[in-house]
N, C-alpha and C positions, 0 to 999 in steps of 0.2 A: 189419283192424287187429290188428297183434301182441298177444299178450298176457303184458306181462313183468312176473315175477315181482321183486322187487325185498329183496333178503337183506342182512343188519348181522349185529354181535354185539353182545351187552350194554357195552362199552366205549363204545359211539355215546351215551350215557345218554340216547338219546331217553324220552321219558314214556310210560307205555305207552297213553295213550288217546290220544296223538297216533301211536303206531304202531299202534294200531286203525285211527286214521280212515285214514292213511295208505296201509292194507293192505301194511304190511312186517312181515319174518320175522324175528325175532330168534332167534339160535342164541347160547346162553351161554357164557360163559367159567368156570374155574371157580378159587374160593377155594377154600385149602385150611387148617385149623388140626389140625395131628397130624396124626391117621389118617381127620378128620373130612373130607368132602369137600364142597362146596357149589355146587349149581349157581349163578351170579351173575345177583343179581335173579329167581332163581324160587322158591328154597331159603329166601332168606334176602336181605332187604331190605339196604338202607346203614344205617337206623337199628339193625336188628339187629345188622347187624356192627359197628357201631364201639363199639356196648357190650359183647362181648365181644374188641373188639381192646382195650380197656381193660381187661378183666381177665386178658387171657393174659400169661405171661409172658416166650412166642414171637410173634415176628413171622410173623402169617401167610404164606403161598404163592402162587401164583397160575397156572393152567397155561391153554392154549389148548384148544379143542374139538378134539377127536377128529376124523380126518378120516372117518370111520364117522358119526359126528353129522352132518357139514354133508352126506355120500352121501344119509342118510335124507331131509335137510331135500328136499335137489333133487329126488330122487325122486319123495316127496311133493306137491312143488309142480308137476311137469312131469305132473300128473295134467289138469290144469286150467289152464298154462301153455306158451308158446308158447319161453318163455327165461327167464334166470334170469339177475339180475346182482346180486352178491354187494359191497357197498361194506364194507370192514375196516379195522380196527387196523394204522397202521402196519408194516410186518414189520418193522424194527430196534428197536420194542417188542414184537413178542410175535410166535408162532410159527404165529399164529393165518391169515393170509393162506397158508402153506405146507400147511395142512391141508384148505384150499378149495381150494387148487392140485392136490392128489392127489384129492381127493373131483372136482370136476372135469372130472379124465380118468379119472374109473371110469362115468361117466353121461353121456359123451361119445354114445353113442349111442342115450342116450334121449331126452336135454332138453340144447343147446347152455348153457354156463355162461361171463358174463365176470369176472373178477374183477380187483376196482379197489382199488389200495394207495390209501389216502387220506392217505397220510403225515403223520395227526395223529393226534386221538384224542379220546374227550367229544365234545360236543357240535362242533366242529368237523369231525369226522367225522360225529355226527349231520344236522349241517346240510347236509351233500356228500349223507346217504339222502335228508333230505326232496327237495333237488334232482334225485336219481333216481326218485325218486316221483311229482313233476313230470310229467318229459318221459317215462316211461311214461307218464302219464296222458295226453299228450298225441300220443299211438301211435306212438313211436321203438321201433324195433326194438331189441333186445338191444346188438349190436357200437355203432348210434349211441349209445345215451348212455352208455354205456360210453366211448367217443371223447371226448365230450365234457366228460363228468368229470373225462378224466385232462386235457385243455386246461384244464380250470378250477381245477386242485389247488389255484396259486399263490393264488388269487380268497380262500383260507381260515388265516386267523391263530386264535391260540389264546396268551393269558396269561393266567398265576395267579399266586399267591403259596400259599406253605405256613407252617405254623407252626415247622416245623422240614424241615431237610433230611433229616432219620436214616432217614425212609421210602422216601426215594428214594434216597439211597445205599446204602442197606442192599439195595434190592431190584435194585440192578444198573443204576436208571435214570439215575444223572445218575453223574461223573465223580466219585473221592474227595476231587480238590482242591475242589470247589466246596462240595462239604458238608464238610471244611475249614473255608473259610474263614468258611463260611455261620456256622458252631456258632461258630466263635473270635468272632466279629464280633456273635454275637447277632442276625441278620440276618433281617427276613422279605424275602427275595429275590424280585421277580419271575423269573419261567422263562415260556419259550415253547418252543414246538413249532416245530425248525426242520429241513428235511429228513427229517423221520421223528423225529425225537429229542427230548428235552430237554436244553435248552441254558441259561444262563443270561442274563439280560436286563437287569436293574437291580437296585440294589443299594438295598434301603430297609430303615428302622430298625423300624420302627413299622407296626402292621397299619391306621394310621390312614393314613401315609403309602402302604403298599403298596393299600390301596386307591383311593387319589390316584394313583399311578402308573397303575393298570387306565383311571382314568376317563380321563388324559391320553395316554394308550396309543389310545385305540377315539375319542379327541375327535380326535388326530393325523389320521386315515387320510383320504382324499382322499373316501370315501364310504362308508357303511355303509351296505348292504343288507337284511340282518339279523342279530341280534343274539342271543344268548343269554347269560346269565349261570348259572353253573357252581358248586355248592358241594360241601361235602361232608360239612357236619353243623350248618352252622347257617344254617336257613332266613329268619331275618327279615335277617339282613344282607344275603343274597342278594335278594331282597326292597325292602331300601331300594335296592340298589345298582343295580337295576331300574329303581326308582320316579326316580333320580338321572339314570340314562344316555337314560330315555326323553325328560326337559326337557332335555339337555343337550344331545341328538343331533338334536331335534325327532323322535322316532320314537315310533309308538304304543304305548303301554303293553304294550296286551294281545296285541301280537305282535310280543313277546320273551317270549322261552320260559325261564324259571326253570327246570334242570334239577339234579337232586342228582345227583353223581358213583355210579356202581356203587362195589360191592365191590370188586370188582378192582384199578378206579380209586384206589378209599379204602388200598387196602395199599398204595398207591406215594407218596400224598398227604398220609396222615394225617387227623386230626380239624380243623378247623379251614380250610381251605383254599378256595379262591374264586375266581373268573374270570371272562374272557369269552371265546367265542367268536364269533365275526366272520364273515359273507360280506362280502368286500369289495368294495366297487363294486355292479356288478350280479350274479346269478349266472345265469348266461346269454351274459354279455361273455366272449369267450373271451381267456384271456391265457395268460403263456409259463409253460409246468412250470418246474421246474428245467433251471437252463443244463449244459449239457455236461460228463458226468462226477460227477453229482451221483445220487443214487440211482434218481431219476425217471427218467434219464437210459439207465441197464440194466436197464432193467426188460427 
């Protein structure tokens, strides 16, 4: 039976005792404020940073791992692994998939490496590792669940709402019109993850309403498989919003996973922010990537 290594970055905001039990590698991303540098999630917590993203007067930074970091990770891992398959952050959010890409083919002839665009990010990409955690454990070689993941991309939705758009337009992440009209309108907007990106979803007033949107979002879908709910600084709403979707969906409480968004996460999201992430259907059912010409597509 192969034995494959199975690598994220902190952007997945899997928990880290469920990445214990799991046996996945987290390679960090990193915050920046000034000259200050912060690994994500080992430096410096979400609670820690959003109290001093409260008192800077600068909008923190955010850069990708080194691809010398992810060489060491495989290295290390190919001591006691047969293969190594790397699930990541979007590449048209972050530069972070092209530094696994060079790390790689530098360990090309030590330890085989695949690496899988997850074309979302948070816990939607989390839930794409635990499902590579999975089918290693159930002794697929490296290339199959590699294969299989990327057949299953479309299987994985992602919505939120923010408190404001200023931190995602400011950091590059979402269009100027949207946060625009976001700010003129007074608007907590829903956004989703589509193709890689953030894109805009619904338009609501009220963080009462934008959470009615999330529920009537994840109630919509033809089936949920699993479920997470996504924050970024306040745990009891995450919490009830939990306690709400598990009667709603008839799904078991205790496995949806409450995850607090990273650092990273939190400079693109802000204070206040909230979701779900979704396997839809089953994850396992294999369904269609992206159609023809879409980023999946050239890969």
């Amino acid at each position: 039976m192969p034995r494959v290594a199975i690598v994220t970055d902190s952007t997945s905001d899997l928990p880290a005792d469920l990445r214990e039990r799991l046996g996945i590698t987290m390679v960090p991303l990193n915050v920046h404020f000034g000259s200050d540098v912060f690994r994500d999630q080992v430096d410096i917590t979400t609670d820690q940073f959003m109290v001093r993203l409260g008192q800077s007067s600068k909008l923190p930074t955010t850069s990708q791992p080194s691809a010398g970091l992810f060489e060491e990770t495989f290295r290390a891992l190919a001591a006691d692994h047969d293969g190594v398959v790397a699930v990541l952050i979007s590449a048209k959010l972050s530069g972070t998939v092209q530094s696994a890409t060079i790390a790689r083919d530098a360990v090309a002839d030590v330890v085989p490496v695949e690496i899988v665009d997850s074309f979302s990010a948070s816990m939607a990409l989390g839930l794409q590792v635990m499902r590579a955690a999975e089918l290693a454990a159930e002794g697929l070689a490296a290339p199959a669940i590699a294969e299989r993941l990327r057949a299953e991309v479309g299987s994985y939705e992602i919505v939120f709402f923010v408190d404001t758009l200023e931190y995602l337009q400011r950091g590059g992440r979402i269009g100027k019109a949207a946060a625009f009209v976001g700010g003129l309108l007074n608007l907590k907007p829903l956004l989703r993850v589509d193709e890689g990106q953030v894109v805009p979803f619904e338009r609501t007033r009220t963080r009462a309403r934008a959470i009615q949107g999330v529920v009537d979002f994840a109630r919509g879908l033809p089936a949920v498989d699993r479920l997470s709910v996504i924050y970024s600084s306040v745990r009891a709403d995450a919490e009830a919003l939990a306690d709400r979707l598990a009667a709603e969906l008839n799904l078991k409480r205790d496995e949806i996973v409450v995850a607090q968004m990273s650092p990273v996460i939190g400079t693109h999201v802000g204070p206040g922010a909230m979701g779900v992430a979704i396997a839809e259907g089953a994850a396992g059912e294999v369904t269609s990537p992206p159609s023809a010409g879409t980023s999946a597509a050239r890969r």
